[in-house]
GUVO-959289 format. One record per residue (C-alpha): residue number from 1; residue in one letter; chain; z, y, x. Coordinates in steps of 0.25 Angstrom, whole numbers, plus 5000, padded with zeros to 4 digits. Layout:
<nodes>
[node NUM,'A','A',[Z,Y,X]]
...
</nodes>
This chain:
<nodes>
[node 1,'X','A',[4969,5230,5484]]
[node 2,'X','A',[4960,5238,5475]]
[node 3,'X','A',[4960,5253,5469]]
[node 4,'X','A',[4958,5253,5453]]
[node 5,'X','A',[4956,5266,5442]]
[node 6,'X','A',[4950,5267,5430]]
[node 7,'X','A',[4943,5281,5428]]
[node 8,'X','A',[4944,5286,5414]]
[node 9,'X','A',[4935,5294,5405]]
[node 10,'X','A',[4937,5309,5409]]
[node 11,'X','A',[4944,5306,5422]]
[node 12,'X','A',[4940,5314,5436]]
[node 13,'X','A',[4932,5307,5444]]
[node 14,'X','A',[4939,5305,5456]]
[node 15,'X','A',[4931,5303,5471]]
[node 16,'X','A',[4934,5292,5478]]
[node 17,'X','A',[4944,5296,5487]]
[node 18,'X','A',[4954,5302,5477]]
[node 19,'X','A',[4952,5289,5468]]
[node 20,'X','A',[4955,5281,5480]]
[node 21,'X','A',[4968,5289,5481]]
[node 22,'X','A',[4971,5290,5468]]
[node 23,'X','A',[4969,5275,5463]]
[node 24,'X','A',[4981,5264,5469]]
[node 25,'X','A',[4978,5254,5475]]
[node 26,'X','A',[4980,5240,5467]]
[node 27,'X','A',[4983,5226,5475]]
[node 28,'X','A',[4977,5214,5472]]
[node 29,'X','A',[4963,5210,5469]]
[node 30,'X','A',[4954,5220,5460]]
[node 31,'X','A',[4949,5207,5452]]
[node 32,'X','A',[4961,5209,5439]]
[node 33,'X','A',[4956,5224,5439]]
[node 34,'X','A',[4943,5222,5439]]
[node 35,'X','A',[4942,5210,5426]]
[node 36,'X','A',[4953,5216,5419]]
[node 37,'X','A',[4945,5229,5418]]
[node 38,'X','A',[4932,5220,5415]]
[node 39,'X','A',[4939,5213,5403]]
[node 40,'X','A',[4945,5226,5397]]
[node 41,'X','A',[4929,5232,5399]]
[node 42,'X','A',[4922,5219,5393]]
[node 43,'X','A',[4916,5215,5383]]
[node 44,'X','A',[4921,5200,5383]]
[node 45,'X','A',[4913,5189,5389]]
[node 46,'X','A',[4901,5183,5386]]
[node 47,'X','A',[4891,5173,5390]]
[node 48,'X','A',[4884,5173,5401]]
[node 49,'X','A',[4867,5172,5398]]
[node 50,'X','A',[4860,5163,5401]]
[node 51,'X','A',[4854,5162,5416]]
[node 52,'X','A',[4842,5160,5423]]
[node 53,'X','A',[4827,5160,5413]]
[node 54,'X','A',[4826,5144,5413]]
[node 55,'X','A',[4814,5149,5401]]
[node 56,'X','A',[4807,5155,5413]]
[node 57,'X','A',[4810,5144,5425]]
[node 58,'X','A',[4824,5151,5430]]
[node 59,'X','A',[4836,5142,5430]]
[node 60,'X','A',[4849,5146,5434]]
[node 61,'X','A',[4852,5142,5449]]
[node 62,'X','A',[4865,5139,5447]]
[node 63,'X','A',[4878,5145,5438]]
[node 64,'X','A',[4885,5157,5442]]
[node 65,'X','A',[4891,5161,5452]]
[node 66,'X','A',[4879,5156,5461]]
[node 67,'X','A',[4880,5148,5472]]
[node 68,'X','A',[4879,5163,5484]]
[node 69,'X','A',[4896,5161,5483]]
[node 70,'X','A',[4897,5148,5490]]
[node 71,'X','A',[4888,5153,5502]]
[node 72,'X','A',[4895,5156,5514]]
</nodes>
C-alpha cells in the first residue's frame, strides 16, 4: 500500500502528520502511479548517449543494467 497526493499551486503546506492523516491509503503497488505521472510530466523518449569515451581508451564494461543485480 502506499499514500499518494498531488500538492497544487497555492495550496497550504501541510506537516507530515496532518498530510499522513489526510491522504488515503491506495492498495497495490505505487509503480502504475508513479510512471503514469512520469508520462504525463515527460517530454517523450529519446535515445540514450553514447557510453563510455572509446576516443579516450574507455569502453563500456557491459550494457545496462550492469551485472551488481545478479550478485547475491
Amino acid at each position: 500500500s502506499y499514500q499518494l497526493s498531488v500538492c497544487r499551486e497555492g495550496e497550504r503546506f501541510l506537516d507530515a502528520e496532518t498530510w499522513k492523516e489526510r491522504t488515503p491509503v491506495c492498495q497495490g503497488s505505487w509503480w502504475p502511479a508513479w510512471q503514469q505521472w512520469l508520462q504525463q510530466h515527460s517530454t517523450g523518449s529519446q535515445a540514450a548517449p553514447p557510453m563510455g569515451a572509446p576516443d579516450k581508451g574507455y569502453v563500456p564494461l557491459c550494457d545496462a543494467p550492469g551485472t551488481y543485480i545478479y550478485q547475491q
